[in-house]
N, CA and C of each residue as an Amber inpcrd file, in Angstrom:
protein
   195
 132.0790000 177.8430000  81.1200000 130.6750000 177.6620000  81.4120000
 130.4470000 176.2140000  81.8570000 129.7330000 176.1560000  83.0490000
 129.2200000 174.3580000  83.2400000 128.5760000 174.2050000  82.8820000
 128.2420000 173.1540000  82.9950000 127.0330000 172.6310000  82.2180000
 126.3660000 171.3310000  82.7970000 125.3840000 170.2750000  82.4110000
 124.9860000 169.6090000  83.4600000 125.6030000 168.4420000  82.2860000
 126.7280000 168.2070000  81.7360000 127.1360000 167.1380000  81.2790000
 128.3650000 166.2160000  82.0400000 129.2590000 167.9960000  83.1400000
 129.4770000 167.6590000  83.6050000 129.6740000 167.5950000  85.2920000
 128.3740000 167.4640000  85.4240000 127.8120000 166.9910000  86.8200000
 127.1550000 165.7630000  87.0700000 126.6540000 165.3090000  88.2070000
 125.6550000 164.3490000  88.1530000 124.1980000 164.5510000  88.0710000
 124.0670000 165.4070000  87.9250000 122.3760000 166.5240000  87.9040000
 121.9640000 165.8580000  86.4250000 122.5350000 165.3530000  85.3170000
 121.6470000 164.7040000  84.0550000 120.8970000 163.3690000  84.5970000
 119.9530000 163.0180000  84.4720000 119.1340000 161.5210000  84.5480000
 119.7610000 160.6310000  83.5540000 119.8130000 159.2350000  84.2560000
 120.8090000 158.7250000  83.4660000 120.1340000 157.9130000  82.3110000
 118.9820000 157.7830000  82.2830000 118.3460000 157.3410000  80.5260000
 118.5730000 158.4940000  79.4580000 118.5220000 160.0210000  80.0960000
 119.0810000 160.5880000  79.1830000 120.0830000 161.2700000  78.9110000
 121.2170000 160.6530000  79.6370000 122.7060000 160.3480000  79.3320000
 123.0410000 159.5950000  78.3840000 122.3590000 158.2470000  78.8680000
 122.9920000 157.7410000  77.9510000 122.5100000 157.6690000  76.2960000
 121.4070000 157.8380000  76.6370000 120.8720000 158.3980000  75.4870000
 121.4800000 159.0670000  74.4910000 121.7290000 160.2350000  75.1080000
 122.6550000 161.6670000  74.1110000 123.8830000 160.5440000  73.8850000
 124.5930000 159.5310000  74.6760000 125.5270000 159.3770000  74.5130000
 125.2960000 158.2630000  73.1300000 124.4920000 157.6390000  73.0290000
 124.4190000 156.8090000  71.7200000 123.8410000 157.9480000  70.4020000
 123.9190000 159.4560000  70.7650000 123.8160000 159.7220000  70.4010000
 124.4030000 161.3960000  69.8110000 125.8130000 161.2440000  69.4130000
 126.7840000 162.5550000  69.5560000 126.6670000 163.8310000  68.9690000
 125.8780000 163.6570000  67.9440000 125.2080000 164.7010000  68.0340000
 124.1100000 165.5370000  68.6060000 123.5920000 165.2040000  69.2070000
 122.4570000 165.8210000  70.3400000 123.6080000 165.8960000  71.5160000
 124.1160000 165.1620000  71.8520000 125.2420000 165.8100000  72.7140000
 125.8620000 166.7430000  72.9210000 126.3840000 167.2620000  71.9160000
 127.5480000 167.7580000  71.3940000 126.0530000 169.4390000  71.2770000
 125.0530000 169.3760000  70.8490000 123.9770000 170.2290000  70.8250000
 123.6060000 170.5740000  72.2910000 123.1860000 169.3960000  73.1520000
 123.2110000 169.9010000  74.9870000 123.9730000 169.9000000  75.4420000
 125.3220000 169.7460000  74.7310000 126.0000000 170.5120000  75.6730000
 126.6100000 172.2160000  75.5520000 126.0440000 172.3970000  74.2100000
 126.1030000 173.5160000  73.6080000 125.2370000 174.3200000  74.3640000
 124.1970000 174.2570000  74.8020000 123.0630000 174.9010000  75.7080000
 123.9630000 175.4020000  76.7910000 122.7380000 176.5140000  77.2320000
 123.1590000 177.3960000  78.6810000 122.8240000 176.1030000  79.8720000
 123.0200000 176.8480000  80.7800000 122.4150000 175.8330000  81.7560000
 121.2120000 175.9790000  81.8390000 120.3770000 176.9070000  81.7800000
 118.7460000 176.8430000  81.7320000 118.3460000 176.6190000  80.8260000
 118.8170000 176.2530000  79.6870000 118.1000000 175.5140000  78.4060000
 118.3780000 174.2590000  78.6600000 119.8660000 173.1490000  79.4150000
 119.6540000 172.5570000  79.9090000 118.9460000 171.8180000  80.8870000
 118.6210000 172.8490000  81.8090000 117.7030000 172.1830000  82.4810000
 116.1250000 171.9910000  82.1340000 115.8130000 172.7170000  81.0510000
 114.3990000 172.7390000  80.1740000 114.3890000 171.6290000  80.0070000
 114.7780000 171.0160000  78.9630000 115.7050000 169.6970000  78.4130000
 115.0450000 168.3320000  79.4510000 116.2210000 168.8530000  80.9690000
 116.2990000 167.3250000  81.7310000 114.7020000 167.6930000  82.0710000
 113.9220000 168.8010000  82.3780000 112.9590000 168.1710000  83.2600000
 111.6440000 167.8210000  81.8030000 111.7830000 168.1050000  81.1170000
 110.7760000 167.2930000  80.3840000 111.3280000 166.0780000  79.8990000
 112.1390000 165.6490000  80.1510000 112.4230000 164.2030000  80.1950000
 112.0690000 163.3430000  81.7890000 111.4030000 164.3460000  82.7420000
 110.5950000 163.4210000  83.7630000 109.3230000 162.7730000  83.3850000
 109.0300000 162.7910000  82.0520000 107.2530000 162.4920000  81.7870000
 107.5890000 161.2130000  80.9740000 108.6910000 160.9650000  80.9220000
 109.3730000 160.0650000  79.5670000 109.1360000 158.6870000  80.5570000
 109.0070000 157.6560000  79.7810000 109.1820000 156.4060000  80.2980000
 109.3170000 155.3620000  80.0510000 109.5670000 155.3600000  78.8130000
 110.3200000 154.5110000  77.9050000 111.8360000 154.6700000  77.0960000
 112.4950000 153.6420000  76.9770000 113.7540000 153.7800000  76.0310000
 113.4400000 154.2360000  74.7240000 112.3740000 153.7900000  74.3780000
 112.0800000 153.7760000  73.1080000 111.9120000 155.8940000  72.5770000
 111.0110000 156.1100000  73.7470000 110.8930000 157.4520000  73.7850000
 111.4790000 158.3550000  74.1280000 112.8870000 157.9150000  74.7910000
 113.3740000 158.8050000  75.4650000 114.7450000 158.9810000  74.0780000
 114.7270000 158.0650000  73.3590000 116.1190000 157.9070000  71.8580000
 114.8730000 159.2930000  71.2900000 113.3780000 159.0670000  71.0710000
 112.9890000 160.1730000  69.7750000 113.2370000 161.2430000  70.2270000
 112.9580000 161.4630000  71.8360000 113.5600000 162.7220000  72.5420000
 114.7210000 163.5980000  72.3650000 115.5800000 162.5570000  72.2940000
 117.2250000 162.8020000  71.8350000 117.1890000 163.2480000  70.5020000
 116.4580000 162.3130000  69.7050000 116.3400000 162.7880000  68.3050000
 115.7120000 164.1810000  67.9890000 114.9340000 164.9460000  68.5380000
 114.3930000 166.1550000  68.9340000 115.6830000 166.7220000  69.1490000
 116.6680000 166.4600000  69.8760000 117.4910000 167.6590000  70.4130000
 118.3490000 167.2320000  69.2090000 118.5720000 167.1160000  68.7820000
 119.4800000 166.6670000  67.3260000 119.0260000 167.3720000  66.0370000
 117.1790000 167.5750000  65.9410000 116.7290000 168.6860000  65.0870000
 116.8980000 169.0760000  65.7250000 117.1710000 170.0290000  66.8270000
 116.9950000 171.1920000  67.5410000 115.2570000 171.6810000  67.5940000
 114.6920000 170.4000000  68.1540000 112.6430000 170.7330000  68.1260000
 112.4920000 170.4790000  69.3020000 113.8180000 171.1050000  70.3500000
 113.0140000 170.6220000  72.0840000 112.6180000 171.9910000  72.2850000
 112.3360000 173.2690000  72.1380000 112.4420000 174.4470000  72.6840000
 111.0960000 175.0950000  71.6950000
């Protein structure tokens, strides 16, 4: 299964994001690809670092869906 972890299709604040953060990672990348892409596009409204880590932290409870 692909996935958009490994493509260039993730935005890269919330790359790196998941990446300081391995468990939410390790959770999107567990996703289909259309739960992935749920995911990246509500991270277009994001616009801060600050907000885009609680975001991550959301996918880590599993409270993005």
């Amino acid at each position: 299964m692909e996935n958009y972890l490994n493509s260039d299709e993730i935005p890269m604040g919330l790359g790196m994001a998941l990446a300081q953060n391995p468990k939410a990672m390790q959770i999107f990348a567990k996703k289909d690809k259309v739960q992935q892409k749920r995911i990246i596009e509500k991270t277009h409204s994001i616009s801060s670092k600050t907000q885009m880590k609680a975001f991550v932290q959301q996918i880590e409870n599993n409270q993005t869906f």
